[in-house]
RODO-2510 file (C-alpha; in nm, 4 decimals, decimal comma):
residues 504
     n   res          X          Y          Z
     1     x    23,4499    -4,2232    -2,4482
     2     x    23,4814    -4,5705    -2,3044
     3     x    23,2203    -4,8166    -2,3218
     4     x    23,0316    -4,9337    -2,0641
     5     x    22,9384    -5,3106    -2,0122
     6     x    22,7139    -5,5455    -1,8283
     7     x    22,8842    -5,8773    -1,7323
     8     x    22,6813    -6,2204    -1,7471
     9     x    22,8114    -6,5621    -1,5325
    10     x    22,6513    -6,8431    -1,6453
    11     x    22,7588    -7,1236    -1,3625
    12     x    22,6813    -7,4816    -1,5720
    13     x    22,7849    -7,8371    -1,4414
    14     x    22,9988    -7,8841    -1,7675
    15     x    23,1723    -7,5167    -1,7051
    16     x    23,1618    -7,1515    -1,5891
    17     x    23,1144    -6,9291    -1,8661
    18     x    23,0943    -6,5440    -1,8753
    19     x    23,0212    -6,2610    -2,1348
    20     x    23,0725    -5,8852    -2,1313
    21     x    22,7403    -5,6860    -2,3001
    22     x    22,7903    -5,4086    -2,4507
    23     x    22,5117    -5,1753    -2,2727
    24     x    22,4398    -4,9068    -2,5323
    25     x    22,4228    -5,1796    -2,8802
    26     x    22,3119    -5,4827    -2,6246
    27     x    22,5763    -5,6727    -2,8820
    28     x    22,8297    -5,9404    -2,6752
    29     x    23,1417    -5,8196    -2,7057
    30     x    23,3480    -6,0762    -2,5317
    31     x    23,2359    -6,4350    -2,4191
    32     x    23,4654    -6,7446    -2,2629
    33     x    23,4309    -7,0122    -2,0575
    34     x    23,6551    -7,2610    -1,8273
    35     x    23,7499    -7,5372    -1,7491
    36     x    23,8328    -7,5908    -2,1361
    37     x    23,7577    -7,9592    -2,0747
    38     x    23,4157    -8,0585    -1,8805
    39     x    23,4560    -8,0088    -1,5052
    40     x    23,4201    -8,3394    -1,3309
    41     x    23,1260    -8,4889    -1,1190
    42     x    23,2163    -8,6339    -0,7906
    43     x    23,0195    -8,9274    -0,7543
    44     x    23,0799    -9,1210    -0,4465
    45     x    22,8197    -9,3922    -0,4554
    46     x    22,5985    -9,4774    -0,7330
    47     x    22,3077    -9,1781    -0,8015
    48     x    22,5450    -8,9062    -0,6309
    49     x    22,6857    -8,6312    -0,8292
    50     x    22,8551    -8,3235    -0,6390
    51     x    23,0700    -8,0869    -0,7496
    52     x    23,3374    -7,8558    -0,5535
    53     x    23,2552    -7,4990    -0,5140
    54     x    23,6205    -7,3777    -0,5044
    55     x    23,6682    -7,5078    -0,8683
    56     x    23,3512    -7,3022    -0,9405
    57     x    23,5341    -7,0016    -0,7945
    58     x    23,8245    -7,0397    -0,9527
    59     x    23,6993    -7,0974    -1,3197
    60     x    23,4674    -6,8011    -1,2500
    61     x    23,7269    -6,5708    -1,1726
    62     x    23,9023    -6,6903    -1,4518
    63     x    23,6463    -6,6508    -1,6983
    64     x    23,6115    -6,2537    -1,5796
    65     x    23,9692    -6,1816    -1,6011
    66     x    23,9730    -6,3471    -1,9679
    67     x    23,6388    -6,1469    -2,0902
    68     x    23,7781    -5,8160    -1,9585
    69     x    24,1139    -5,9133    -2,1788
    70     x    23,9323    -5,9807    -2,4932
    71     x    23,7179    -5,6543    -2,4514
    72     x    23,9752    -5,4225    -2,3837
    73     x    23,7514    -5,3590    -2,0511
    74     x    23,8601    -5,1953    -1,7044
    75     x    23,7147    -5,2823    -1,3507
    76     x    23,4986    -4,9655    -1,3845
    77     x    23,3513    -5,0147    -1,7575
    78     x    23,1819    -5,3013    -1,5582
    79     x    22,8453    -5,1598    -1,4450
    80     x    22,6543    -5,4300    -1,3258
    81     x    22,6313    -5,8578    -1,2951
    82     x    22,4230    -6,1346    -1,3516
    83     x    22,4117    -6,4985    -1,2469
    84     x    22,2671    -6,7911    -1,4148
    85     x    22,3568    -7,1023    -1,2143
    86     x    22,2890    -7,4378    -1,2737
    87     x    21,9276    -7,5387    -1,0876
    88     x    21,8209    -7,7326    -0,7431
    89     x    22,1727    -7,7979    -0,5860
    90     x    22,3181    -7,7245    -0,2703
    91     x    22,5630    -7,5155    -0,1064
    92     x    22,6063    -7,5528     0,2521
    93     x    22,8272    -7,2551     0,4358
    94     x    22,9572    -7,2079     0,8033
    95     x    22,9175    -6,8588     0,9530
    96     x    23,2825    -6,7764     0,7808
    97     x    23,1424    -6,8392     0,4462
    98     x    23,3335    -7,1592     0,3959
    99     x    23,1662    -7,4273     0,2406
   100     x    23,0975    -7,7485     0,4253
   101     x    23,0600    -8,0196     0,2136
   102     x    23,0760    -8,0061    -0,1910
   103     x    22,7718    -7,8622    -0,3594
   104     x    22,4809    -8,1969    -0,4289
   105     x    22,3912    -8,1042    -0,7787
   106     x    22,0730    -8,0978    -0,9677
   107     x    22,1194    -8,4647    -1,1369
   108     x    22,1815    -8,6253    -0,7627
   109     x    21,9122    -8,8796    -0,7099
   110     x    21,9729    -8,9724    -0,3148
   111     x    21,6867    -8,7521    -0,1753
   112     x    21,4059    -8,8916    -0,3474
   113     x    21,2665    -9,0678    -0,0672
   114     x    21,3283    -8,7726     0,1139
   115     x    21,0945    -8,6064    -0,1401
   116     x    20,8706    -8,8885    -0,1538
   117     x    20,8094    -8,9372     0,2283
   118     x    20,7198    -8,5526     0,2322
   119     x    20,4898    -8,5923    -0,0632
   120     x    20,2930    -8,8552     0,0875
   121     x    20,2959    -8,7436     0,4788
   122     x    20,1946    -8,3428     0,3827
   123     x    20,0063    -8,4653     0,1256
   124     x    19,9290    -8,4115    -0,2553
   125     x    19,6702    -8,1469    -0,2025
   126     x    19,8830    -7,9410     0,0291
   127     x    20,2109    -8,0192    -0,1323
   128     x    20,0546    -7,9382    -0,5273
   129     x    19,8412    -7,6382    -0,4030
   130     x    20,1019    -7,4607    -0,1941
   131     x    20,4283    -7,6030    -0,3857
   132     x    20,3020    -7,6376    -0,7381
   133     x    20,5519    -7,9738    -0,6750
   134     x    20,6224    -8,2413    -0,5258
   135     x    20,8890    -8,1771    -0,2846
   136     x    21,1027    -8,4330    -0,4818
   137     x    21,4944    -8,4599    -0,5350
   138     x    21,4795    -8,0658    -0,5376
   139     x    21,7087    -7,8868    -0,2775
   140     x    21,4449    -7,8859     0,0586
   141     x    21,4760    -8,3075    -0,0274
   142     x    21,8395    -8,2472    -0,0256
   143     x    21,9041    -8,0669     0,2699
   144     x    21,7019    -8,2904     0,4570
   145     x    21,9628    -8,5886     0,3593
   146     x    22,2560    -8,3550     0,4626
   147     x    22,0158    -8,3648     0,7848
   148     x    21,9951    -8,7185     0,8569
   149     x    22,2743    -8,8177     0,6924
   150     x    22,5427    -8,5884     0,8266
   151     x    22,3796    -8,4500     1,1757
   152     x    22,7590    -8,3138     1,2941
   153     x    22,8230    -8,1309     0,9664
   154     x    22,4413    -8,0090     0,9341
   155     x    22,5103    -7,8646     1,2955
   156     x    22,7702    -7,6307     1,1279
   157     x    22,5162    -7,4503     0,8973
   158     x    22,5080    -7,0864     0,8846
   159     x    22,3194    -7,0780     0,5585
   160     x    22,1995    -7,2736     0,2371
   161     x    22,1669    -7,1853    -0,1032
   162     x    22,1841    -7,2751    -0,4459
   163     x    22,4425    -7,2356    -0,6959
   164     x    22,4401    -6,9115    -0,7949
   165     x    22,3429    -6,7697    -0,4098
   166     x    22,7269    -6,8913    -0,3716
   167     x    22,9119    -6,6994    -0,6855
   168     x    22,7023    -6,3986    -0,5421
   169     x    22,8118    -6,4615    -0,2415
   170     x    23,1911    -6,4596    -0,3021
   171     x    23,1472    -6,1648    -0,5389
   172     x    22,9979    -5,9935    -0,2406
   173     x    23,0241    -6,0960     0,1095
   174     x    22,6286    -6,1149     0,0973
   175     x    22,4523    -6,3967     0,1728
   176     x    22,0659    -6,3801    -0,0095
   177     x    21,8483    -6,5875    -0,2033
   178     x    21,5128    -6,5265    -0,4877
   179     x    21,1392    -6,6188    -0,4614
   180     x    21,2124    -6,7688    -0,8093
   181     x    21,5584    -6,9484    -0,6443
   182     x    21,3268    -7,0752    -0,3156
   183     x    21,0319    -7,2168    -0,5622
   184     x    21,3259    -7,4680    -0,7583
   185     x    21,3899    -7,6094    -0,4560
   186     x    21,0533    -7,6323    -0,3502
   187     x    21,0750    -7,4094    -0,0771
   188     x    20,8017    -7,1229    -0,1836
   189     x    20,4327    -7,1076    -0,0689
   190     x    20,3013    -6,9755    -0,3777
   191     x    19,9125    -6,9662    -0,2193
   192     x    20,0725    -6,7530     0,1069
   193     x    20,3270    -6,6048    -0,1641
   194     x    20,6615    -6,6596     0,1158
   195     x    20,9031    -6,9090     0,2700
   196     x    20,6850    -7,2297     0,2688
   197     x    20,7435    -7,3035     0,6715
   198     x    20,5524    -7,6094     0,6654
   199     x    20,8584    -7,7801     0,4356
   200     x    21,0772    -7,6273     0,6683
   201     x    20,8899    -7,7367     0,9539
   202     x    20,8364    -8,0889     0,8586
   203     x    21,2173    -8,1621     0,7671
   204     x    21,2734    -7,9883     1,1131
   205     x    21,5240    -7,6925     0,9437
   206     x    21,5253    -7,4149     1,1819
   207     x    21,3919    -7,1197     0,9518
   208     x    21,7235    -6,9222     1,0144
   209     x    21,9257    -7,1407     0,7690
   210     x    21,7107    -6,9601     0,5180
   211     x    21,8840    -6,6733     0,3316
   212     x    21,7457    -6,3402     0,3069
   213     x    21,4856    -6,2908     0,0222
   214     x    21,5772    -5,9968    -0,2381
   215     x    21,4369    -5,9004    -0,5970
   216     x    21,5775    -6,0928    -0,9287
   217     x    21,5942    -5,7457    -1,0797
   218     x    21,7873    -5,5047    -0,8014
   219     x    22,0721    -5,4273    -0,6502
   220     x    22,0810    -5,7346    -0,4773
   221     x    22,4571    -5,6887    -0,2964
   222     x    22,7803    -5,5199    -0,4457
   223     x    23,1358    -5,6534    -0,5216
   224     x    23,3571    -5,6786    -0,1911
   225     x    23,6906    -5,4937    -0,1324
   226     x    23,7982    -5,9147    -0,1457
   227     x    23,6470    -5,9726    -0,4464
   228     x    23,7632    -5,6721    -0,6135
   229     x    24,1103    -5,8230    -0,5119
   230     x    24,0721    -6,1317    -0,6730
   231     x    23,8492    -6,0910    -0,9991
   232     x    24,0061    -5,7571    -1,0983
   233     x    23,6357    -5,6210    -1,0640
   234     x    23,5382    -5,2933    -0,8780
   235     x    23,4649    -5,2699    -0,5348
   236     x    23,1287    -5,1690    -0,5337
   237     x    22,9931    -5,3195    -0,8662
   238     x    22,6736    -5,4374    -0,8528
   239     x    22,4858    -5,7976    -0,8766
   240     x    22,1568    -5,6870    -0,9868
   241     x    22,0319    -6,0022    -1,1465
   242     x    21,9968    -6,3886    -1,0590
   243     x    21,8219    -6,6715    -1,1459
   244     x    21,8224    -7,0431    -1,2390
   245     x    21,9337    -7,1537    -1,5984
   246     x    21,6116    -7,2465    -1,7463
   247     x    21,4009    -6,9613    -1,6453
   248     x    21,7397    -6,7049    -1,7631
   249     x    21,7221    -6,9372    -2,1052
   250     x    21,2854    -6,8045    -2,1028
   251     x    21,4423    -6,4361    -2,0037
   252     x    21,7388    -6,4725    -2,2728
   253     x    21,5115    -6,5027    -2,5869
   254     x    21,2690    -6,2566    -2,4591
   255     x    21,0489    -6,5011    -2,3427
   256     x    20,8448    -6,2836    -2,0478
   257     x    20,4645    -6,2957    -2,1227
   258     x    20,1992    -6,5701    -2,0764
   259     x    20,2002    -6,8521    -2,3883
   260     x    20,5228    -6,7533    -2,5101
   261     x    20,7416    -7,0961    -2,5017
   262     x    21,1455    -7,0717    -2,4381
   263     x    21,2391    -7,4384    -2,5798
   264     x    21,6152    -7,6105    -2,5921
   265     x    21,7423    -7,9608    -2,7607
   266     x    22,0652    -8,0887    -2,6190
   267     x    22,1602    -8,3658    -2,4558
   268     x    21,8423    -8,3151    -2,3021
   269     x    21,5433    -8,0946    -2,4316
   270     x    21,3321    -7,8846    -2,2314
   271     x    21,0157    -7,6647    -2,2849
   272     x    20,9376    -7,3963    -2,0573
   273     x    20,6482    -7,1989    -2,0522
   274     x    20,4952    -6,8625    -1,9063
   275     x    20,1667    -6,8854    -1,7229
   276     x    19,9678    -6,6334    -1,6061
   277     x    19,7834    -6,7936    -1,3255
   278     x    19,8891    -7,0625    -1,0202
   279     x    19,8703    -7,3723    -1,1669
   280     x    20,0210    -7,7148    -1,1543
   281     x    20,0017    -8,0643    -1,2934
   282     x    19,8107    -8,3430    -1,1278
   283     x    20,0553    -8,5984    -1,1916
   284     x    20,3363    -8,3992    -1,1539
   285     x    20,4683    -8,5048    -1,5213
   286     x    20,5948    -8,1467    -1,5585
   287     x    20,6916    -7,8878    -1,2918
   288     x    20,6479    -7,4798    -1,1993
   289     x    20,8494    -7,2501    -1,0951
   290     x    20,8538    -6,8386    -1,0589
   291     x    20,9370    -6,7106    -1,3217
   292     x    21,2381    -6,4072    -1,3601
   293     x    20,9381    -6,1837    -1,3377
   294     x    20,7081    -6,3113    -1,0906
   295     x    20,6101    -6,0882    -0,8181
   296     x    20,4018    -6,0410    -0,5204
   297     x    20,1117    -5,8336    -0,7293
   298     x    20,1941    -6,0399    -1,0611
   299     x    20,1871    -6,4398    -1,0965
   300     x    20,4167    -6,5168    -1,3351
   301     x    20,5291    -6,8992    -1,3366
   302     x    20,7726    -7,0923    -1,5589
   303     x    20,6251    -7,4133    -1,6488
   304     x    20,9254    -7,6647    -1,7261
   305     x    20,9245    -8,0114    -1,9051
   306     x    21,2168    -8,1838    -1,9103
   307     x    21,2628    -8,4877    -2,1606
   308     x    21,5952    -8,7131    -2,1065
   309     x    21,6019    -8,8732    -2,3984
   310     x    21,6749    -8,5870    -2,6850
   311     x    21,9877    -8,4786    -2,8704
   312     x    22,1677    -8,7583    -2,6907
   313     x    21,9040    -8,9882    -2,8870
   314     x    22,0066    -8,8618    -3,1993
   315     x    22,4101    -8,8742    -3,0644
   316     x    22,3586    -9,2335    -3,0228
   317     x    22,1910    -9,2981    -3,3275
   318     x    22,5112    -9,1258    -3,4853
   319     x    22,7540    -9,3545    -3,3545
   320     x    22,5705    -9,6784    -3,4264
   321     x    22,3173    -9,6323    -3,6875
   322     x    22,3862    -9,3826    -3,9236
   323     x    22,6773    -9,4302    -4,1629
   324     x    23,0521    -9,3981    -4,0448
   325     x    23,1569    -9,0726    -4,0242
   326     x    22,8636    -8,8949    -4,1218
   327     x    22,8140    -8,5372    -3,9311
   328     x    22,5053    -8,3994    -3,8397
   329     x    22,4197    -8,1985    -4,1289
   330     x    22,4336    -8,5164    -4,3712
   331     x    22,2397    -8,7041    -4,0938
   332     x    21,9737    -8,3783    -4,1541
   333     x    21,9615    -8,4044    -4,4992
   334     x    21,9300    -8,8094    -4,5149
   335     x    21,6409    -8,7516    -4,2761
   336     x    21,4350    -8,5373    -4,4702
   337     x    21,4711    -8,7344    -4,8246
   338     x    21,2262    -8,9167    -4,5992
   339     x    20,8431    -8,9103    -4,6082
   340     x    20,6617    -8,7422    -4,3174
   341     x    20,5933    -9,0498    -4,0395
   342     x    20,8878    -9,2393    -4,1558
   343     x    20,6517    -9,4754    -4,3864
   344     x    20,5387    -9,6093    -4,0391
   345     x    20,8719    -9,6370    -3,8306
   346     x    20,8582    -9,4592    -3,4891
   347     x    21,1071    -9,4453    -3,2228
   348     x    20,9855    -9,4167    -2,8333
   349     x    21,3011    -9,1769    -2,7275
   350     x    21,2733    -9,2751    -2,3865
   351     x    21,6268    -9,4197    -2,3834
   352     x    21,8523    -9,1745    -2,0872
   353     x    21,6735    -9,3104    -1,7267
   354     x    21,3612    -9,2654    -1,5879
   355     x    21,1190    -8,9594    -1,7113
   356     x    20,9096    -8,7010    -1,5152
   357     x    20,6637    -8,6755    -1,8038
   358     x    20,5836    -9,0097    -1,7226
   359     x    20,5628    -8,9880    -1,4301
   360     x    20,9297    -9,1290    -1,3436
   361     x    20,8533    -9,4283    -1,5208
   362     x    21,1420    -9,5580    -1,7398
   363     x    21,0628    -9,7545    -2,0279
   364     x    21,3683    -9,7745    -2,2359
   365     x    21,3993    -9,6632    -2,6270
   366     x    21,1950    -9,8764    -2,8712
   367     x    21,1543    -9,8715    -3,2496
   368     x    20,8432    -9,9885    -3,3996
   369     x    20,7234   -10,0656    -3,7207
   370     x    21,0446   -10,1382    -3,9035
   371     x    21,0159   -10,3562    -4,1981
   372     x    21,3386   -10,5387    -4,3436
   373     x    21,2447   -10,5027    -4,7019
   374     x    21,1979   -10,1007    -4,7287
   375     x    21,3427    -9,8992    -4,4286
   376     x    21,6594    -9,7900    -4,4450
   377     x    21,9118    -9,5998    -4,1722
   378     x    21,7458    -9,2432    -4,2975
   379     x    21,4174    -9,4051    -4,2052
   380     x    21,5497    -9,4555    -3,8401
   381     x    21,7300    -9,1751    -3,8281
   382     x    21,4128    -8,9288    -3,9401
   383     x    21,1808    -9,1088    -3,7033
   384     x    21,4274    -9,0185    -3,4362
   385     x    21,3818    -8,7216    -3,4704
   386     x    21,0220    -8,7320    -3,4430
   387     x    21,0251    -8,9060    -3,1908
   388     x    21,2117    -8,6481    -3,0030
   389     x    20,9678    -8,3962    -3,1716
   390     x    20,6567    -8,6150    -3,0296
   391     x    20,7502    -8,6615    -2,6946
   392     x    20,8126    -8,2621    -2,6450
   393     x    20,4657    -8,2355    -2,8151
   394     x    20,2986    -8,5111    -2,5682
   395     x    20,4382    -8,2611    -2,2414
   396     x    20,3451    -7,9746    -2,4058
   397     x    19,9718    -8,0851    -2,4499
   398     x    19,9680    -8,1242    -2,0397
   399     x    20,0849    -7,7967    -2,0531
   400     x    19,8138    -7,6978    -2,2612
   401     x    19,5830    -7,8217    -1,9994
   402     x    19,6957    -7,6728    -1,7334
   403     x    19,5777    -7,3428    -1,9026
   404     x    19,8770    -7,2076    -2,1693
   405     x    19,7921    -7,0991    -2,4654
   406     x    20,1100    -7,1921    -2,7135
   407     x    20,1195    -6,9955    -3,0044
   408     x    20,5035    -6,9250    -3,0704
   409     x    20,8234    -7,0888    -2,9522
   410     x    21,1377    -6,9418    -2,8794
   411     x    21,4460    -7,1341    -2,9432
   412     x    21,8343    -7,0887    -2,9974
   413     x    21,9510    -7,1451    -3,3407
   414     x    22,1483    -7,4764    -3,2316
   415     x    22,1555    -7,8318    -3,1560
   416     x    21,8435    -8,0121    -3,2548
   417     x    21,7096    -7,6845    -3,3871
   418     x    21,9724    -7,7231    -3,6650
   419     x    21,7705    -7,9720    -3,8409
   420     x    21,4579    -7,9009    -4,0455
   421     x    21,2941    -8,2036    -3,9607
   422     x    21,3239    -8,1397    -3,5988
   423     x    21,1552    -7,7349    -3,6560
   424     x    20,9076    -7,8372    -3,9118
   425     x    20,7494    -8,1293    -3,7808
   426     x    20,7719    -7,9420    -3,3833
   427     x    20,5824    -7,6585    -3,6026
   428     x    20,3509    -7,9078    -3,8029
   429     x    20,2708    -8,1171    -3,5047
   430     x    20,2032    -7,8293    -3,2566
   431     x    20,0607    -7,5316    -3,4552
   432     x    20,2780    -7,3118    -3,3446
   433     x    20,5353    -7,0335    -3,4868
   434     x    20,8788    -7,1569    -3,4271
   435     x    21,1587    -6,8248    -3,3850
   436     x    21,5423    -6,8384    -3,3766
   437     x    21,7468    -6,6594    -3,2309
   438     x    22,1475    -6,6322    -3,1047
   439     x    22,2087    -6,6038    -2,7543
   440     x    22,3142    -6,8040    -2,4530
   441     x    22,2540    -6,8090    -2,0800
   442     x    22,5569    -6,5976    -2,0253
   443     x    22,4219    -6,2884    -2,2443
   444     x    22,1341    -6,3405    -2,1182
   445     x    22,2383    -6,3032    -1,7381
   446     x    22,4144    -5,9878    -1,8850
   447     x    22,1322    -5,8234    -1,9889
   448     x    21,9334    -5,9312    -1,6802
   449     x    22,2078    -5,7052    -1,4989
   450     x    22,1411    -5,4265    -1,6827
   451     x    21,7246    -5,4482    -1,6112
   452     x    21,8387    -5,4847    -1,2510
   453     x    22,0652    -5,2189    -1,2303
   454     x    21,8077    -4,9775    -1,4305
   455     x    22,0049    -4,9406    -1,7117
   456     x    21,7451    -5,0644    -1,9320
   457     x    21,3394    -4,9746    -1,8213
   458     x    21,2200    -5,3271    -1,9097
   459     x    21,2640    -5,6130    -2,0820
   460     x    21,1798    -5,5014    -2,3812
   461     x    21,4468    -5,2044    -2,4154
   462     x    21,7384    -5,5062    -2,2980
   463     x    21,6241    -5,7251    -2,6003
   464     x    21,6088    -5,4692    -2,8685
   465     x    21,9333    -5,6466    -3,0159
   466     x    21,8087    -5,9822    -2,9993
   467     x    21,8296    -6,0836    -3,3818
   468     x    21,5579    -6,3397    -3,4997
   469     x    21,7466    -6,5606    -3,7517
   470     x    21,4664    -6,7463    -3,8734
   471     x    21,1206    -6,8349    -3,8207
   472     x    20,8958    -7,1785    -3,9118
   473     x    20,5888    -7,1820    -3,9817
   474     x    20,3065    -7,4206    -3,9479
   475     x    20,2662    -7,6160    -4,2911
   476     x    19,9146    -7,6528    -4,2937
   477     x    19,9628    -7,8516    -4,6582
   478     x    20,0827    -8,1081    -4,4768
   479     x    19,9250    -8,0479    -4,1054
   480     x    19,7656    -8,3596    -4,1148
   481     x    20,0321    -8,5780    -4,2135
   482     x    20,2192    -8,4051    -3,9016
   483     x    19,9255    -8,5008    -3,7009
   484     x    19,8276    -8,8316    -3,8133
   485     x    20,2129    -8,9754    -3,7086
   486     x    20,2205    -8,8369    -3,3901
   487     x    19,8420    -9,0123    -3,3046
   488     x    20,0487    -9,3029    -3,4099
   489     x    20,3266    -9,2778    -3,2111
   490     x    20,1071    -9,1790    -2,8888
   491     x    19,9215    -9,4964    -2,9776
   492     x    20,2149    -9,7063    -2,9711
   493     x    20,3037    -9,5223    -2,6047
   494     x    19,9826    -9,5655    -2,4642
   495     x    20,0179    -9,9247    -2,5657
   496     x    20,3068   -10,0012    -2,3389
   497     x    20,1499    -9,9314    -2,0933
   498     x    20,3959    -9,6053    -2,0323
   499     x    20,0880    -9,3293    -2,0217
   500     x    19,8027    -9,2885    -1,8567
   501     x    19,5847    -9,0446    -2,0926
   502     x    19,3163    -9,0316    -1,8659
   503     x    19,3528    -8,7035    -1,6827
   504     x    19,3547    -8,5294    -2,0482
***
């Protein structure tokens, strides 16, 4: 008996990559990505970044025919699809499906005063208690630019979307959108819980360009006779899962329920959180989304914070500080031969552009307390780390206000998460239970088909593979140690005049 699968697409701005699930052990059983090398950023003036959406086709289609190679799978052991897609871009299509322009990616910066002008002429209150947001650089700013910027191309419109809207879109002929896709680019009305018209209505898009609204989890459109024809896929198939990387990184490690804490330490490190209840942040230091799971009966919202400055922090610190050579393991182990606090050296990560969680401020990497006679690289290479440690724990405390409870945090075993240091002083400094797991966005999209499609009642069933590989603990021996260097560090924050503590 052949098996049956559940294929994931994870669309990121470095690559495509896609993974074949085994549906009955929930084990990946295949997993590639292209273009081998990172796929390249068009960046026509200074703060641009676009990308082409053929090449996105192409390596996508790629990536399918190589997974169903390395499984042994046919076109019809392929039961269902998911999409994870890279967040707030735009995709602008005529009525023949062509795209119009290349796709304005997440990390573009030329809508902010698009974003800005909004914020200010709508209004905070209306903006924060309908949006959860400010409108932003998200993909409403965006498509206002296109707008004002290219009136004969906007003209052409049929429809816009986001990232993944597209790759379902070529899979299927079917042109549809999420609530969860709409609230990234600041396009739901969570208090009137649909299509926030009074965005719409104040960048002056006709409310047609809007695609049609369907489920995350259903059979949101099927693979075309054309698609079939050039993935090797079955006519029919269907896509019955979608959704933005972050909150598919929350669904990937199980992460469903209010207080639990999906967290990530790349280049960049993010924290996203589940909350219960419609809620948003003054200051707009950290933003909220739907979640995979939020519904019209049942509020379910992602709460993301986003800090620049992480692994490529400790990257940097590799190349110039540390010795020559070294990897990251032996930069690890040098860091913890050193004393909790650093024996008072802290680093202000703050180093890669401007951050939300301070409220766009950018204040540039800083170490402090460094004395010439008894701190060595390890010293500046631990508080590093803790500094990348403190400033997730600073976002996460105006996360705390805004009403979640964080008790446990869900993380991939990889990157930043690789070094004790990193886990135990996260753990130390925020109290909370610290699980690791193996999985990626693509697997995670995978098994997101397979709740779509009804293979799988909820998420609970789907996840019944996911293997914890470790979990850290709180060490309440040395809590206040833990606690006592972050107060520092915050000190030494507040103190350039960075942080306004205030609202707290």
């Amino acid at each position: 008996m052949r098996r049956q699968y559940f294929l994931g697409i994870d669309l990121g701005s470095s690559s495509v990559k896609a993974s074949l699930v085994d549906a009955e052990t929930g084990k990946c059983a295949a997993t590639t990505f292209y273009p081998e090398h990172e796929a390249p950023i068009i960046a026509v003036k200074s703060g641009w970044a676009e990308q082409d959406t053929d090449m996105w086709w192409e390596n996508c289609k790629l990536c399918i025919k190589k997974v169903k190679e390395m499984a042994n799978a046919s076109a019809e052991d392929i039961k269902a699809i998911g999409i994870s897609y890279q967040m707030h871009g735009l995709v602008c299509v005529d009525k023949d499906m062509k795209a119009l322009r290349p796709a304005i990616i997440w990390c573009d910066s030329r809508a902010v005063p698009y974003g800005e002008r909004a914020f200010n002429d709508l209004g905070a209150d209306r903006c924060l208690g309908h949006l959860l947001n400010s409108p932003g650089n998200f993909t409403a700013a965006k498509l206002a630019w296109v707008k004002e910027n290219e009136p004969e191309l906007f003209s052409k419109i049929y429809k816009f979307m986001l990232p993944g809207d597209f790759i379902a879109m070529k899979l299927s002929g079917t042109i549809n959108t999420t609530a969860s896709g709409l609230s990234e680019g600041i396009l739901w009305d969570f208090k009137e819980r649909k299509t926030a018209d009074f965005v719409l209505d104040y960048y002056g898009i006709d409310r047609k360009l809007v695609a049609d609204i369907v489920p995350t989890f259903s059979v949101q459109c099927e693979v075309s006779a054309a698609a079939a024809a050039e993935t090797g896929l079955q006519e029919g198939t269907p896509i019955s899962y979608r959704a933005g990387d972050q909150p598919n990184n929350a669904l990937s490690l199980n992460v469903f329920n209010p207080g639990e804490i999906a967290s990530t330490a790349g280049t960049s490190g993010v924290v996203y959180g589940v909350l219960g209840k419609v809620a948003y942040d003054k200051k707009s230091r950290v933003n909220t989304f739907a979640h995979v799971n939020y519904t019209a009966e049942t509020d379910r919202l992602g709460v993301l914070l986003c800090i620049n400055g992480t692994g490529i922090l400790n990257a940097w610190i590799r190349r110039n500080i540390a010795p020559e050579g070294i990897s990251y393991t032996e930069m690890n182990d040098m860091a913890a031969n050193v004393a909790i606090g650093s024996e008072g050296v802290s680093v202000i990560p703050f180093g890669n552009g401007a951050e939300r969680v301070l409220e766009n401020r950018e204040t540039g990497c800083s170490v402090n307390g460094l004395n010439f006679n008894k701190h060595t690289k390890a010293h500046i290479i631990r508080a590093a780390q803790e500094g990348i440690v403190f400033s997730f724990c600073y976002g996460m405390e105006i996360m705390e206000k805004m009403g979640m409870d964080i008790r446990k945090i869900h993380a991939g075993r990889a990157n930043m998460f690789l070094s004790h240091v990193f886990r135990n002083t996260l753990a130390g400094v925020s109290g909370a239970q610290i699980e690791l797991y193996e999985t990626d966005g693509s697997v995670g999209a995978a098994k997101g088909a397979g709740m779509g499609c009804g293979y799988y009642k909820d998420n609970n069933e789907a996840f019944t593979s996911l293997e914890k590989l470790a979990v850290i603990n709180p060490d309440e021996n040395h809590r206040s140690e833990y606690l006592e260097a972050y107060a520092e560090w915050k000190e030494k924050l507040e103190k350039m005049g960075s942080a306004d503590f205030s609202g707290w």
